[in-house]
C-alpha positions, 0 to 999 in steps of 0.5 A: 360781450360787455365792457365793463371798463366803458361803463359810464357810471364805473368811470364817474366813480373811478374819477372822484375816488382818484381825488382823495385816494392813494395809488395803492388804495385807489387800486384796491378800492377800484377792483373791488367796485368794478366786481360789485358793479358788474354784478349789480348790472348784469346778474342775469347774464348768461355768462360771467366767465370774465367776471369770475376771474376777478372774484375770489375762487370761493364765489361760484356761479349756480345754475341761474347765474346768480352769485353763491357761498359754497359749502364751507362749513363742515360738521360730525357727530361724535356717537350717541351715548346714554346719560342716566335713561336718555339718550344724547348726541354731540354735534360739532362744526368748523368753517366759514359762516354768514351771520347766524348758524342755525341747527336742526336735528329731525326724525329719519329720513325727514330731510331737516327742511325746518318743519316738524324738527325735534330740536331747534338751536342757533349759534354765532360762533364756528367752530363749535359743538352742541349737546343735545339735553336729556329726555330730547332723543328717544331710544332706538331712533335714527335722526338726520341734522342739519346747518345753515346760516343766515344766507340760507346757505344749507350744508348736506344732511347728517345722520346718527342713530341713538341707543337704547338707554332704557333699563331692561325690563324686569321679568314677570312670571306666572303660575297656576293649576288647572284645579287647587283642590283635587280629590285625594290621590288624584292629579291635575296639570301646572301651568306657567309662563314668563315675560323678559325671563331668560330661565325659569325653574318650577320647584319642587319638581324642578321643570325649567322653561320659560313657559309650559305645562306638567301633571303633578302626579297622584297627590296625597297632601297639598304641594305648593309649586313656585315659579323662579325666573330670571332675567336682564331686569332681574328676577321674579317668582310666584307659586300656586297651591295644590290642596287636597279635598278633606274626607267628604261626610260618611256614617256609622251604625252598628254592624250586627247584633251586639253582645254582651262582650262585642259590639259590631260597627259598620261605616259607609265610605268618605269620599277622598278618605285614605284611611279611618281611626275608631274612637270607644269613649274618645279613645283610639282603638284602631287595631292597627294604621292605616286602617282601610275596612268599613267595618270592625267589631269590639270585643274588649267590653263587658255586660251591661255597660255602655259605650260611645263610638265615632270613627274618623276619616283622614287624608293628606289634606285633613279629617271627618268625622262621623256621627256618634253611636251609643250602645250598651251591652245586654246582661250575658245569659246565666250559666251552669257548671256541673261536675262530680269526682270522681266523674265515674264511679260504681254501684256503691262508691261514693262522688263529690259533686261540684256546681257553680253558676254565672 
């Protein structure tokens, strides 16, 4: 084991501070310099038991007898918290520090080893605390910080989680058929779906679900469907109508021989039609509505007069019209009435006899 009481350096400088120096202070001053020489000489010595005695009970010795700081100084953070849609966390330290203090936060699990850090700060003063700014920490992320002084002293890792700050997003909803015109009195499918809805409801018919798919049923007249959805980031809707194809184009003609007091009509089918009207001079002499029969004779007219017919076919979703005709009605054949009174008289009697003509 070595002396360091028989060093001849130690006792030279001993010799020349004793001159101008006090007993107190000399003694102060000559504990102090036998710990610092004893540590310059001899550094890599495998044991410094002896030596550790005389330095103060924070020195430690690592694992290659050198001299180290222990880790002194003591750090939290106080839970994240949101400021407006950012993210921000507080981070506070007390303790004993060397020169500077050097913050580091990272992303999770980088250990913080001063690469790829998203937030970079240095201090000089403990104790302390430190904001991160807005827009520096994401949503939803796990961190890991990190303190270290000027001795490149590193304390132990730090982690925090940061919330979502984020607003909800707003729900989106959509609608549509599988056909927007269909014939008259036939069906088709709706169809819908939502993103960031908690409910939806399909009104009129009042389906409910977040998505799916229902037959409107037999339709006589456009129906629009809306879509309301609902959601942690408000409400959204939209809509989608079904129409009805109008009467598809048809014909009408004459139904038979005509009269002198009737005109026979007859009209092929319109395609979607629900019903027909008949017009004679643009007027409405349907004898009754809805009128469904392809055909209808007219004998509220008189000889020898002319006429204009149309018939129009209509539905939920609108009307057509046909062609026009025109007819005139012939003279009606002459006729004879012949009568006498008395009818019925003998040989000798006398009778009136009657006649008119038309």
């Amino acid at each position: 084991m070595v002396n360091i009481r028989d060093s001849a350096i130690i006792k030279n400088i001993i010799k020349k501070m004793r001159k101008n120096l006090n007993h107190s202070t000399r003694r102060i001053i000559l504990y102090g310099t036998l710990v610092a020489v004893a540590i310059f000489m001899f550094a890599d010595i495998p044991d410094v038991a002896q030596v550790r005695i005389l330095q103060n009970i924070q020195w430690t010795q690592n694992v290659n007898g050198a001299m180290a700081v222990p880790a002194c100084i003591s750090s939290s953070n106080g839970n994240p918290t949101c400021s407006g849609n950012s993210p921000r966390a507080t981070i506070n330290w007390s303790g004993p520090f060397r020169g500077r203090l050097h913050l580091k936060i990272c992303y999770n699990p980088d250990p913080c080893d001063f690469n790829g850090t998203v937030d970079n700060q240095e201090f000089t003063y403990s104790p302390g605390s430190y904001t991160t700014a807005p827009g520096v920490l994401a949503n939803n992320t796990a961190y890991n910080y990190r303190i270290a002084d000027t001795s490149e002293q590193t304390w132990p890792v730090g982690t925090f989680s940061t919330p979502n700050c984020a607003p909800p997003l707003p729900p989106t909803a959509s609608i549509s058929a599988d056909s927007t015109f269909i014939v008259y009195n036939t069906a088709t499918v709706v169809h819908w779906s939502s993103t960031n809805a908690t409910s939806c409801t399909v009104s009129p018919p009042g389906w409910t679900g977040t998505s799916g798919a229902q037959s409107t049923g037999n339709l006589t007249s456009a129906t629009t469907y809306t879509l309301n959805c609902s959601g942690h980031g408000g409400s959204a809707s939209n809509s989608v109508t079904v129409n009805i194809q109008p009467p598809g184009g048809f014909s009408l003609s004459l139904g038979g021989a005509v009269a002198c007091n009737s005109i026979p009509l007859s009209w092929t089918v319109s395609s979607s039609a629900s019903a027909y009207r008949i017009f004679k001079n643009s007027i409405d002499i349907s004898p009754y509505q809805p009128y469904t029969s392809l055909n209808f004779t007219d004998s509220s007219v008189t000889q020898h007069t002319g006429y204009t017919y149309q018939v129009q076919a209509y539905n939920g979703a609108g009307s057509t019209l046909s062609n026009t005709i025109n007819v005139t009605t012939p003279y009606c054949p002459p006729t004879i009435n012949f009568s006498g009174n008395p009818p019925t008289i003998y040989q000798g009697q006398q009778t009136t006899l009657m006649w008119s003509t038309t």
